[in-house]
N, C-alpha and C positions, 0 to 999 in steps of 0.2 A: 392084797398088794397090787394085781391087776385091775384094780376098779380105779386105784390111787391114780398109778402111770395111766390110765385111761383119762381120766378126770384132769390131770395135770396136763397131757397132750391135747385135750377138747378146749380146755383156756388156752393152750398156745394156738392154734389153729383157730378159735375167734379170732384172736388178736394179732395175727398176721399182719392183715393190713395196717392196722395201726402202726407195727413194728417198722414196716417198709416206708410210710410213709412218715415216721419220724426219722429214718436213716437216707432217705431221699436228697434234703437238700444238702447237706455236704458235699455227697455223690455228686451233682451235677454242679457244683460251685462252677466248676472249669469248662464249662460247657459254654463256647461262643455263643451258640445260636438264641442261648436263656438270658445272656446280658443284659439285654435289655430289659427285662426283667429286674436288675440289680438295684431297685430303689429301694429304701428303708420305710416298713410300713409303716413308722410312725411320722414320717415323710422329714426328719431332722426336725422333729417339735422338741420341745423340753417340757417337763413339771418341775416348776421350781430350778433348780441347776442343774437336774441331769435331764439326759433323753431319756422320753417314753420308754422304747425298747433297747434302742440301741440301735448303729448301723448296720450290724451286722443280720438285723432280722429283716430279710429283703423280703419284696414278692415273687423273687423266685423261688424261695423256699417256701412260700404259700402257696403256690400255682403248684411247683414241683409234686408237692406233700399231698395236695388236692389230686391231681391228675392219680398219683401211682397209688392213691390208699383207696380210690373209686375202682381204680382196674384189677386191687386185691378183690375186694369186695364182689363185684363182678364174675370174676374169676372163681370164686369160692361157691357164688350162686350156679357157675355154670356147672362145675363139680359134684353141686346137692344128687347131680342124677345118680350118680355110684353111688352102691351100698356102702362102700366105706365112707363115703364123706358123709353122707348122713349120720353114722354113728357117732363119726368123732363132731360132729354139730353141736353148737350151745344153743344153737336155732333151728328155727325150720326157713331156710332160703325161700322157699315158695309163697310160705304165706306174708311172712314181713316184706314190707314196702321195701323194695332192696337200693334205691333211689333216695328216699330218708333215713335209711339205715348209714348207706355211705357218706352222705351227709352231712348227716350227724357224728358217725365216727371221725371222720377229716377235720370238723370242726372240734371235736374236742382233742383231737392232736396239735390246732394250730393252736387254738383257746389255751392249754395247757400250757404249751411250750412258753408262750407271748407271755401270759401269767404270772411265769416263773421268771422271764426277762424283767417285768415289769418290776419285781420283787428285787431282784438283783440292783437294779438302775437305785431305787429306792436306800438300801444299803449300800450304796458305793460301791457294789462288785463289779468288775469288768468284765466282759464277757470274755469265757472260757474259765473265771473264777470260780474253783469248787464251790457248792454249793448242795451237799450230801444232806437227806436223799435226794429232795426235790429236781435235781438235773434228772435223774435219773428215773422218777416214777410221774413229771409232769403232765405229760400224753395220756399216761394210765387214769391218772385225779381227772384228768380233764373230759376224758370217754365217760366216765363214770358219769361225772355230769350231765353230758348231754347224753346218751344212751341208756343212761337207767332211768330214766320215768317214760322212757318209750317202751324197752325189752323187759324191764321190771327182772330181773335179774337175780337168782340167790345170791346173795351177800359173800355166800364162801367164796364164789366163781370173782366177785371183785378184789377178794382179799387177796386170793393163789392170785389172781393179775398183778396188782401191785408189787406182791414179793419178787414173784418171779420177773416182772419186768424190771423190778431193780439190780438182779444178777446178771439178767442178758444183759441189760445196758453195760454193766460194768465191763461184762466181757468182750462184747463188738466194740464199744468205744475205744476200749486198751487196743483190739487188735486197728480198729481204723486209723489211732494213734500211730501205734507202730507201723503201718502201710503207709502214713503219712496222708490219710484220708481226714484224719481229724488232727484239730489244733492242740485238746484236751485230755488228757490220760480218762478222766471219767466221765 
């Protein structure tokens, strides 16, 4: 039972940063100094009759997302010194490129997210439309992509990711909802 909750803490603690930097750009939506910032990355193009993404996927939530999911990353390298952060490691900080590492993680939180807008636009959903799982495990699918043919990764450690990213999402989402940080219950 203690290998389990070991094993189950060592994927959350990967995936920290990813976590932070998809709860990022909500966070700072209110934030003056980022406004400028506030363009839509698909700059108001359409395919066909809908937009790309949508307006609401700015570059402030790519910059936001990029800056704080590098500073987990970071953060977690500076950490590897303690014996515990080691333990609970899926990596070794030291010897992975920690520069390509966060990267690569950022990008597939932004990749992920955009992805799943892209999908939405396509089906006529509007954004903040349920859209179960994939709101919810986007970021997850998307690290997978770009970080597993660098980390090469057991397969279990992406599966516990997925699930368990679909729980916490549900649960911060509901609570950023009810703080009125988010527009969406899920």
């Amino acid at each position: 039972m203690l290998e389990i909750i070991q094993f189950l803490l060592s994927c959350f603690y990967f995936f920290v940063p990813a976590y932070w930097a998809n709860m990022t750009p909500p966070l700072v939506r209110n934030i003056p100094a980022l406004h400028f910032l506030d363009v839509p990355v698909d700059f108001g193009r359409k395919l066909g009759n809908a937009r790309i993404f949508g307006g609401h996927k700015t570059w402030r939530g790519v910059v936001s997302a990029g800056v704080v999911g590098m500073v987990f990353v970071l953060l977690q390298r500076w950490l590897y010194q303690y014996r515990w952060a080691m333990e609970f490691s899926l990596i070794d900080y030291k010897t992975v490129n920690i520069w390509l590492f966060g990267i690569l993680l950022v990008l597939g939180v932004v990749l992920g997210d955009l992805a799943a807008a892209f999908i939405k636009r396509r089906r006529r959903l509007e954004p903040g439309a349920a859209f179960v799982p994939w709101d919810q495990t986007n970021y997850a699918i998307g690290c997978f992509v770009t970080l597993e043919p660098y980390l090469k990764l057991d397969l279990s450690i992406w599966i516990t990711l997925f699930f368990m990213t679909f729980f916490l999402h549900l649960l911060f989402n509901r609570l950023g909802y009810d703080l009125g940080l988010h527009k969406a219950k899920w």
